[in-house]
Structures are given as C-alpha cells and as structure tokens.
C-alpha positions as a Markdown table, in Angstrom:
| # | Residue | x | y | z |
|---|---|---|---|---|
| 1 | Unk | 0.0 | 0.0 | 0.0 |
| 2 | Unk | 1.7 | 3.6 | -0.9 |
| 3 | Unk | 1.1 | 6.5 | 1.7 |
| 4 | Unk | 2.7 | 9.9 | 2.2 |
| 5 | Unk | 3.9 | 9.7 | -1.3 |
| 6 | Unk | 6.1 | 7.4 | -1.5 |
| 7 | Unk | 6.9 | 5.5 | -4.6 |
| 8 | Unk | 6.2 | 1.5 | -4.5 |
| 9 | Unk | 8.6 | -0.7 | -6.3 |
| 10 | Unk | 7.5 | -4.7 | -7.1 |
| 11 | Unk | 10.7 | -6.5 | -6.9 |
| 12 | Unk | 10.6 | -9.9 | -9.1 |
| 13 | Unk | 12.2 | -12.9 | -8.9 |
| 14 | Unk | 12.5 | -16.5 | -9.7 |
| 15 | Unk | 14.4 | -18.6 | -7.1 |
| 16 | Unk | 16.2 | -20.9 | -9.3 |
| 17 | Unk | 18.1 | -23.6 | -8.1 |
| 18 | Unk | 16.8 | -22.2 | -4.3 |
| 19 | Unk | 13.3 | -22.7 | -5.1 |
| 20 | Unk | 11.5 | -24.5 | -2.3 |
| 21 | Unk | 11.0 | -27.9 | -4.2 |
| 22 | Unk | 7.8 | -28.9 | -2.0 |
| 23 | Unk | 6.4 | -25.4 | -2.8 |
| 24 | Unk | 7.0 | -25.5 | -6.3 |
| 25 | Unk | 3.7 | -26.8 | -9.1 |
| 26 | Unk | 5.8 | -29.4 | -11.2 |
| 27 | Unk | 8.0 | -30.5 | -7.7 |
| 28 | Unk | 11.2 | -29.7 | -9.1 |
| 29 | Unk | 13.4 | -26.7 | -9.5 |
| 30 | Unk | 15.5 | -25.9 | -12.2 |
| 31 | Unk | 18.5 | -23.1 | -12.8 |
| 32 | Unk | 20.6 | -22.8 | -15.4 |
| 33 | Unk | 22.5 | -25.9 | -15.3 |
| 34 | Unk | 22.0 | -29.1 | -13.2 |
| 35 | Unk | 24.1 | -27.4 | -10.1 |
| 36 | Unk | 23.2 | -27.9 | -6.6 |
| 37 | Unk | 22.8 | -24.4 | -4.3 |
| 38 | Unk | 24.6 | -24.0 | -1.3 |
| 39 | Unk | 22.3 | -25.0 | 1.8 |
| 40 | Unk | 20.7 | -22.0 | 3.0 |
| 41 | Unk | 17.7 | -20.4 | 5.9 |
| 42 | Unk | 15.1 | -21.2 | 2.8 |
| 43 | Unk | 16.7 | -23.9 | 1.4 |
| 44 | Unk | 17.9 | -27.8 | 2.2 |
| 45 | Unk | 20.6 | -27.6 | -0.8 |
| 46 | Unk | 19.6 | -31.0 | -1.4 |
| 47 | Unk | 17.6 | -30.9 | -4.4 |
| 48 | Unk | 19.4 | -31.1 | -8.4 |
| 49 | Unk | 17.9 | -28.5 | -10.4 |
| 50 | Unk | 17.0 | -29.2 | -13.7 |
| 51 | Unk | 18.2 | -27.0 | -16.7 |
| 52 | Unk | 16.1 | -25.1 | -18.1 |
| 53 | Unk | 16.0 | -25.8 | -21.9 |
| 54 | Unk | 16.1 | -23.0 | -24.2 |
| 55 | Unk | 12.4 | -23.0 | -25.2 |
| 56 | Unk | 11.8 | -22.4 | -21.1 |
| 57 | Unk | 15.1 | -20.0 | -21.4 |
| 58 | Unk | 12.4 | -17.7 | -23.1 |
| 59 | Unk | 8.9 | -18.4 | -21.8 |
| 60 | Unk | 11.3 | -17.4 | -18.1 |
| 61 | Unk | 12.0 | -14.2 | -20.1 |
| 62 | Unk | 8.3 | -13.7 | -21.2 |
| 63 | Unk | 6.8 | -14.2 | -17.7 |
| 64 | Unk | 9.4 | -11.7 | -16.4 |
| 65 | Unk | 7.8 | -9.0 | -19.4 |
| 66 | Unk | 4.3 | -10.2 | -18.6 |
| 67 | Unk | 4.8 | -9.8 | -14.4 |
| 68 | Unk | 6.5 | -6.1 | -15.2 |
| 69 | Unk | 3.1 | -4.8 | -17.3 |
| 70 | Unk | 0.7 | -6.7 | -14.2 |
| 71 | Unk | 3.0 | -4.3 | -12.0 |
| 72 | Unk | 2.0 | -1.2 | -13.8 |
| 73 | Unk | -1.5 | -2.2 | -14.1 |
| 74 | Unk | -1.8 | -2.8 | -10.2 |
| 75 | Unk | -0.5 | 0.8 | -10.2 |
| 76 | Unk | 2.9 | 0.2 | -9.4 |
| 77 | Unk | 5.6 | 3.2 | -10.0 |
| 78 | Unk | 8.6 | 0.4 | -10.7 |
| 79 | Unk | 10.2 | -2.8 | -10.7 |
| 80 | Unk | 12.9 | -4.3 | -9.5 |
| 81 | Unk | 14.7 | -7.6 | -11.0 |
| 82 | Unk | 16.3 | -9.6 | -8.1 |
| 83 | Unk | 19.5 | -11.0 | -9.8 |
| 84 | Unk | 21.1 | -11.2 | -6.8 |
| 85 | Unk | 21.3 | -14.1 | -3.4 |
| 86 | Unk | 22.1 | -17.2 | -5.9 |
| 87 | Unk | 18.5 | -17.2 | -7.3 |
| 88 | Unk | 17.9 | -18.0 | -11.2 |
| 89 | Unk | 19.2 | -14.8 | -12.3 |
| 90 | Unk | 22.7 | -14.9 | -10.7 |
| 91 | Unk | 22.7 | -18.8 | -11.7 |
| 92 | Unk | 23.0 | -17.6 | -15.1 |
| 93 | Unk | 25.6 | -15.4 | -14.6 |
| 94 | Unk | 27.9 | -17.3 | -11.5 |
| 95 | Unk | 30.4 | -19.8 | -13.5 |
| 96 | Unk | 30.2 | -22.1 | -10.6 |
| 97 | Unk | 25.8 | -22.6 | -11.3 |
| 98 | Unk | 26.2 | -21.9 | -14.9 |
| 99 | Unk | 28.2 | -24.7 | -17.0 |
| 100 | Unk | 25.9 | -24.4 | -20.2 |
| 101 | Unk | 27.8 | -25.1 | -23.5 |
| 102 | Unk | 25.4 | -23.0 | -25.6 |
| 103 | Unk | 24.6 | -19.3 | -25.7 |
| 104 | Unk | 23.6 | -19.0 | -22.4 |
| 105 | Unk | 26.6 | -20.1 | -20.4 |
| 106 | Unk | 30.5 | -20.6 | -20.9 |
| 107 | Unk | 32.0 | -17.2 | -21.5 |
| 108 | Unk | 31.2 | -14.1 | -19.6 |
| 109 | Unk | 30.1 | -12.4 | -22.3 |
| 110 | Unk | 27.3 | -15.5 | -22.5 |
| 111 | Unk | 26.5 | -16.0 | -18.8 |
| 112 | Unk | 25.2 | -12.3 | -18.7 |
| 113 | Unk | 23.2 | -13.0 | -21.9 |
| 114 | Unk | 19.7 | -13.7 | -19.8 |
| 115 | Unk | 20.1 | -10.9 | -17.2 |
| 116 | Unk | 20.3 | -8.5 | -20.3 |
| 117 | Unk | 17.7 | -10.3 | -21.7 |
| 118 | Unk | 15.6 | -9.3 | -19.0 |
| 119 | Unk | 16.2 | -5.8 | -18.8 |
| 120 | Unk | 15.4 | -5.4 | -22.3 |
| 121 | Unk | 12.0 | -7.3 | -22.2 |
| 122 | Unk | 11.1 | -5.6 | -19.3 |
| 123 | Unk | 12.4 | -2.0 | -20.6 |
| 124 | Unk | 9.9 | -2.9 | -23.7 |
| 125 | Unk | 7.0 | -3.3 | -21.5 |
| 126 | Unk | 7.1 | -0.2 | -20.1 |
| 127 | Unk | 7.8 | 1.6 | -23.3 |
| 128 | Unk | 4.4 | 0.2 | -24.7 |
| 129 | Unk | 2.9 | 0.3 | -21.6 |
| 130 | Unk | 3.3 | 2.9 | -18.9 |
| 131 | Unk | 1.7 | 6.0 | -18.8 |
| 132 | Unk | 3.7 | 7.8 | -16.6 |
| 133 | Unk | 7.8 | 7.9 | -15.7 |
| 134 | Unk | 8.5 | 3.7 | -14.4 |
| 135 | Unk | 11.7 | 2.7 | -12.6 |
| 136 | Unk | 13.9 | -0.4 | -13.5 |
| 137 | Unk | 16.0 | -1.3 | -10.7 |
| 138 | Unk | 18.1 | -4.6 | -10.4 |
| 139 | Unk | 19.8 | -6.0 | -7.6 |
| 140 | Unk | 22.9 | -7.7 | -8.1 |
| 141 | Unk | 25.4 | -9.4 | -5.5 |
| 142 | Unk | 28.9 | -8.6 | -6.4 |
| 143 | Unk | 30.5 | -12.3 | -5.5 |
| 144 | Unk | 29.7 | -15.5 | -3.9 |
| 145 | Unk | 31.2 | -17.4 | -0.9 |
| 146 | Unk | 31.8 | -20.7 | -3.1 |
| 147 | Unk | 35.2 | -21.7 | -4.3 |
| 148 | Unk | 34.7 | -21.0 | -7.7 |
| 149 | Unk | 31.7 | -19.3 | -7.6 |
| 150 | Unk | 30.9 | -15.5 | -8.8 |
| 151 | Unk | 33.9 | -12.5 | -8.4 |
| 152 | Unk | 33.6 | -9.0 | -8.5 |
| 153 | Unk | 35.4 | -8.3 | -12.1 |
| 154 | Unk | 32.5 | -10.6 | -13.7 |
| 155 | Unk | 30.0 | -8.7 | -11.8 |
| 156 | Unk | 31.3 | -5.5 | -12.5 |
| 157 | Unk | 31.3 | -6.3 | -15.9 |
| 158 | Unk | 27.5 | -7.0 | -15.7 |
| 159 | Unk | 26.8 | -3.8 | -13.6 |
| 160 | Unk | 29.0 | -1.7 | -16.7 |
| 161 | Unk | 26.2 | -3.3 | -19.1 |
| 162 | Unk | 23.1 | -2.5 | -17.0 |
| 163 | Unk | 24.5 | 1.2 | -16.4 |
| 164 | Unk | 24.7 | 1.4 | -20.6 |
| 165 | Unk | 21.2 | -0.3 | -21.1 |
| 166 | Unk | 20.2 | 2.7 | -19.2 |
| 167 | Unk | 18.1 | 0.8 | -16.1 |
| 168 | Unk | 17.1 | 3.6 | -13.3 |
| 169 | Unk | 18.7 | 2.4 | -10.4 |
| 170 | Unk | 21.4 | -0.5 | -8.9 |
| 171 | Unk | 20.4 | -2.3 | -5.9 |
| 172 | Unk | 23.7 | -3.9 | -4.1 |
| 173 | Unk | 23.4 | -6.7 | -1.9 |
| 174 | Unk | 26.4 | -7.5 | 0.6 |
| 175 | Unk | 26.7 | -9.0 | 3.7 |
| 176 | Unk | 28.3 | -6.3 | 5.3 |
| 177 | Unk | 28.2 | -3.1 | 3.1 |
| 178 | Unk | 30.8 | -1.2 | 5.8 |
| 179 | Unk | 33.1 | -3.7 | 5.7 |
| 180 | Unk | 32.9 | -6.0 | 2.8 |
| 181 | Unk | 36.1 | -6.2 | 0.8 |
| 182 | Unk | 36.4 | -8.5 | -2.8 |
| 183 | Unk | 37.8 | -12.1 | -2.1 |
| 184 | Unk | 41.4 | -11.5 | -3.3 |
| 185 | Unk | 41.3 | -8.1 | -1.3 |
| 186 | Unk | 40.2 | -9.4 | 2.5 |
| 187 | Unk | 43.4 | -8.4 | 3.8 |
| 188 | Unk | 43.5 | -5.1 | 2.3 |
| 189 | Unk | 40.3 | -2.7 | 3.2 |
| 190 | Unk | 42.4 | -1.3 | 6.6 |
| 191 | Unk | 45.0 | 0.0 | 4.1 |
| 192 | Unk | 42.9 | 0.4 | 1.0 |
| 193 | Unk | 39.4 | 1.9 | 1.8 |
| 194 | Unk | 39.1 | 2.1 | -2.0 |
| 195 | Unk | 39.3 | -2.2 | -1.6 |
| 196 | Unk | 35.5 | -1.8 | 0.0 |
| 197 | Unk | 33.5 | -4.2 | -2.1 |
| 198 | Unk | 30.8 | -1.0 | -2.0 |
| 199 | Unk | 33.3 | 1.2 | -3.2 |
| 200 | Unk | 34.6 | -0.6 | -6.3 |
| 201 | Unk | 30.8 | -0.7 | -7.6 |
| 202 | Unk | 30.8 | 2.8 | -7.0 |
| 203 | Unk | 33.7 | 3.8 | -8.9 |
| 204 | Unk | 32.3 | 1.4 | -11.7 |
| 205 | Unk | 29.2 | 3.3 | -11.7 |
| 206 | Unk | 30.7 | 6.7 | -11.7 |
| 207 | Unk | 27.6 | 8.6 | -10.7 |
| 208 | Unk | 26.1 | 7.5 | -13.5 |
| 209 | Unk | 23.0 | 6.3 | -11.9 |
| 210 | Unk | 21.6 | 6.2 | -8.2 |
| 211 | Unk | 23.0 | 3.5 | -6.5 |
| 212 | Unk | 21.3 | 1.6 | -3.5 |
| 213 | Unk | 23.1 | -0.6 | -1.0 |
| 214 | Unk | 22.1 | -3.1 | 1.7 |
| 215 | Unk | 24.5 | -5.3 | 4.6 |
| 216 | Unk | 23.9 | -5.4 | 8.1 |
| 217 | Unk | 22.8 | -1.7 | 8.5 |
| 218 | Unk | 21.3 | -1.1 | 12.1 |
| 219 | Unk | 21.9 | 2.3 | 13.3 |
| 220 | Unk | 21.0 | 5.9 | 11.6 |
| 221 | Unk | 25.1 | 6.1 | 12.4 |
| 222 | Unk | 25.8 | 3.1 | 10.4 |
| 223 | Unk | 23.6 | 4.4 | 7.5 |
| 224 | Unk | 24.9 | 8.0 | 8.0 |
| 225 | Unk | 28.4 | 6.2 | 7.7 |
| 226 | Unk | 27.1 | 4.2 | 4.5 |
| 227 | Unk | 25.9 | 7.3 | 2.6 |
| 228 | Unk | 28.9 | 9.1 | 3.0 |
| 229 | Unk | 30.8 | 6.4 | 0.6 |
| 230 | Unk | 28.4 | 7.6 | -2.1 |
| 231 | Unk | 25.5 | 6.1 | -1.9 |
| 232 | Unk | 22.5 | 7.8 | -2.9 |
| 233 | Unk | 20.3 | 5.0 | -0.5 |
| 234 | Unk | 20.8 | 2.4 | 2.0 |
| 235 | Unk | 18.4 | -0.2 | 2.4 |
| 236 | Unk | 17.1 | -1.4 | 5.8 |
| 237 | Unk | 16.1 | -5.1 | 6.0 |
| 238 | Unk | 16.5 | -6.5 | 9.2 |
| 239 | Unk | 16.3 | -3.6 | 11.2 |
| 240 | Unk | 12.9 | -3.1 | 10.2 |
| 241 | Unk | 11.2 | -6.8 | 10.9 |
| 242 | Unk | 12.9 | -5.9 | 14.6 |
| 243 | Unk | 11.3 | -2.7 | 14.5 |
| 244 | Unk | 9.1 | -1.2 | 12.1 |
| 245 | Unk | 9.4 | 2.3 | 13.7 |
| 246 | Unk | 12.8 | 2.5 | 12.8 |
| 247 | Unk | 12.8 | 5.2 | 10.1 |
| 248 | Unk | 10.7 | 6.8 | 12.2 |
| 249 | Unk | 12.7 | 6.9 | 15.5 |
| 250 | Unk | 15.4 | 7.5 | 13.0 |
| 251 | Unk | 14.0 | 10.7 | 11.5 |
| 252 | Unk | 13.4 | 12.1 | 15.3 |
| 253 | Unk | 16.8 | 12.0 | 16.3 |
| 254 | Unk | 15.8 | 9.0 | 18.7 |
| 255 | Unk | 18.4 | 6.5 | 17.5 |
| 256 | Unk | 18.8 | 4.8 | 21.4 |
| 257 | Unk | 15.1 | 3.8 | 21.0 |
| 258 | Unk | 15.9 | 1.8 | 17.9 |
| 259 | Unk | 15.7 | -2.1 | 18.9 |
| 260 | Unk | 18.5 | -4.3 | 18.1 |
| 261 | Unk | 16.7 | -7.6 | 19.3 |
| 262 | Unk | 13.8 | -9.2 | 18.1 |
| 263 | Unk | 11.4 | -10.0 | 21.2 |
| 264 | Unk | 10.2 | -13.4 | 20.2 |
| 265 | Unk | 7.6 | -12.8 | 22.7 |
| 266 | Unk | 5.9 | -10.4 | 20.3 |
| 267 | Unk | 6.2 | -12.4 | 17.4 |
| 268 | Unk | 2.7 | -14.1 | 17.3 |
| 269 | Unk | 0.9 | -10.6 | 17.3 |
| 270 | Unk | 3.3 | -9.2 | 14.8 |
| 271 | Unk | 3.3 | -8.9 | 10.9 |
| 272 | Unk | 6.4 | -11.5 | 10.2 |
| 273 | Unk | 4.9 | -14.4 | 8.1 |
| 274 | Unk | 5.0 | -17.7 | 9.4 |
| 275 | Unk | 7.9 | -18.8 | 6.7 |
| 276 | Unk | 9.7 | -15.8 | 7.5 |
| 277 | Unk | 9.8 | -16.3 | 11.4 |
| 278 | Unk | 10.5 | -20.6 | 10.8 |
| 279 | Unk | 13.6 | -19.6 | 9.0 |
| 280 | Unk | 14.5 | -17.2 | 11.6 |
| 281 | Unk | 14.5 | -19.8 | 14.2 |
| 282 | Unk | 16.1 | -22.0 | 11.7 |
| 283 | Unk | 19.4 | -19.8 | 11.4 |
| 284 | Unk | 21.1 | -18.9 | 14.4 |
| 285 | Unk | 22.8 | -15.4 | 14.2 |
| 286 | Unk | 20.7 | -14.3 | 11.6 |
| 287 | Unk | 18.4 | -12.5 | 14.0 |
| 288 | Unk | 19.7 | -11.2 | 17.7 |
| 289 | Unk | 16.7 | -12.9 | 19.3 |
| 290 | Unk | 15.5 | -11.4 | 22.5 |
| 291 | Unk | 14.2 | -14.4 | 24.2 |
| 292 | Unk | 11.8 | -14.7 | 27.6 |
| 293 | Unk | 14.3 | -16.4 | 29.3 |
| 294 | Unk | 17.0 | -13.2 | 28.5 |
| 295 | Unk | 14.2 | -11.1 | 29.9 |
| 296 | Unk | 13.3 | -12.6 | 33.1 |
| 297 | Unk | 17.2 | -13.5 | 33.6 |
C-alpha cells in the first residue's frame, strides 16, 4: 500500500536452483545448469535443479515482461529484478551454477546473456505500456562465498552493461556493506578503503545512476556512515522486521530507541509471516533474538 507519497517498487524474482521444491507446481526446481545451491535459511541444498532448456530459457524471459506490465497495471511506480542471493538470475551469470555449453553459459560475455535479456524485455514493456515515468532497478550481488563461484570483475562487468542499457537504479546486496572487501582483497580494506566491495561498484558506476546498497545496516550512524561512501540510498532489511518504527525513531533523532533484538515474545501478534519467522528460528545469528528467558534473567 503507498502512503505519504512514497513510490512503490515490485521487486521480481524467480528462485532458481533455491526454489522450495515442495512449494514448487511441477515439484522440481531448475537453474541454469543441473548445479546444486549451497544450503541456506530457505533452502535444504539438497535438491538437483533441472536445466532449463532454451524453449523455457524464453517463456522465463516472457513471464518476467508479462509480471512487469501486471505491475503497472496494479498501479505500481517500478520494478525491480532480483538478480542477486544465488536465485535463477545470478545462476546464469555465476560460473560455478552456470556450465551451459550454448549461448547461455561458458564465457562471460554469455552467462550475462539472460540478465540482459531481461532488462530489455522488461524496458519494452514499459515503453508500450506505462503511462507515466516507471523505474527499473536490479539487484545484483557482487561475489559469492563458493570456491569457484561468482567474483567481483565478472559482476562488474555485468553492472558496466546495466549502467549502458540505461536501467534507473542499482540495488547492491552485501553481507556487510561497511566492511565487505572483494575475495582476493580481504586483507587489504584497513590500508585500502578504496578495496571496500561497496566502493569498487561505485567507482564502476561513476555517478552515472543512483545507487542503493544493503548489509547489516542497524543504526541511523551506520547508515549516515554508508551514505557518505556515495551512496545515494541504503536499504534497511532487518532492522525493520525488529522494528518497524525505525525510520521513524530514525528521522526524530531517537536513534537509542531503535531495537537491536527481536522479542520473540511479540512475534505471534506481529506482521512477520510464518515462513519468515520458521527460517529465523532455523538460522542462528541471523536474527539477535530477544528471548523470555533473556528477559526474566
């Protein structure tokens, strides 16, 4: 629902290889090659993936086009494609998911052949279709934990091609936007603050477009700290299913108010979904759970 003016953004994703399989019509997943995921809070990393063949290559790219014009019907003001957090997206474009011998996988130059794909079905739509100014965002993580998985120069050769298709807006993803540093630099950020994963997408950027970032933001001090690297946003995730008045408390200059714990005791009469709160439980550290027993103790 949009109030006070703000803009509302659908983002859209497919899951890929991290689908849930039980959850899924046909019960199986598939990615871009037959690649298992790494286990994660949503997902057993148990199941293979099918590949998708290239008839279904297309008919992905379709739905993508046809979920972008139901967004500006429903009155939407923009969408954002979730390419990042090893769903189908990034499992085209990480070398350790995609091992396709055909147009859609081996060289770099391939493997970002169906993100771009996207952007220009979905840049298409809102040509023919929206009556009013429509963002495109995408949200892109810039490497992967996995040996041999997805590195920043092959992600910052994606984000070069999204800033020249002309999108609106770059989403980053990181696990720790003040402190992330690329995998062959993790000894370097105290000596190199230009090293900061953040950093190197900014320079590749080079004010070109508004860029958003999100990673363990908790504070208004942390955020302040984020926006003065360049950013023109920072996103706040888990601060707000711990508390939804943060921008609020944020915005009064009431920043010791903010809570850094999630009372599990107020969990039943809050808005998190069931699924949400499951894999919350389900993944110790994700959450700083404040538990009855910390209370009464």
């Amino acid at each position: 629902k949009k109030g006070g003016g703000a803009p509302a953004v659908m983002q859209i994703f497919h899951a890929g290889s991290k689908a849930i399989v039980e959850q899924t019509p046909s019960g199986e997943i598939v990615s871009a090659s037959a690649v298992r995921a790494p286990a994660g809070p949503f997902n057993s990393g148990i199941p293979t993936p099918r590949a998708l063949s290239e008839v279904q290559i297309l008919e992905t790219i379709e739905a993508f086009a046809k979920a972008t014009r139901r967004a500006i019907e429903a009155g939407f003001d923009g969408v954002e494609l979730h390419g990042a957090h090893g769903f189908l997206i990034q499992n085209f474009l990480s070398p350790a998911s995609n091992q396709r011998n055909d147009q859609w996988g081996g060289s770099l130059e391939n493997r970002m052949r169906f993100p771009l794909a996207l952007v220009q079905a979905v840049q298409q739509v809102v040509r023919e279709h929206a009556p009013h100014p429509f963002l495109i965002g995408y949200r892109i993580s810039l490497e992967e934990a996995q040996e041999g998985g997805l590195r920043i120069d092959d992600a910052l050769a994606l984000v070069e091609r999204l800033a020249q298709a002309d999108i609106d807006y770059l989403h980053v993803s990181l696990y720790d936007l003040l402190n992330a540093t690329p995998a062959s630099q993790e000894n370097e950020a105290q000596e190199m603050p230009s090293a900061l994963t953040i950093t190197r997408a900014l320079e590749q950027i080079g004010g070109r477009l508004p860029v958003i970032a999100a990673g363990q933001i908790t504070t208004p001090a942390q955020a302040e700290r984020a926006l003065a690297l360049g950013l023109s946003m920072v996103a706040i995730g888990r601060g707000l299913v711990i508390d939804p008045d943060w921008v609020t408390l944020a915005r009064e200059g009431k920043a010791e108010r903010i809570a850094q714990q999630l009372d599990v005791r107020a969990v039943p009469d809050s808005a998190i979904p069931d699924g949400l709160w499951r894999a919350i439980s389900a993944t110790p550290g994700w959450f700083v759970l404040r538990s009855a027993e910390a209370l009464s103790g």
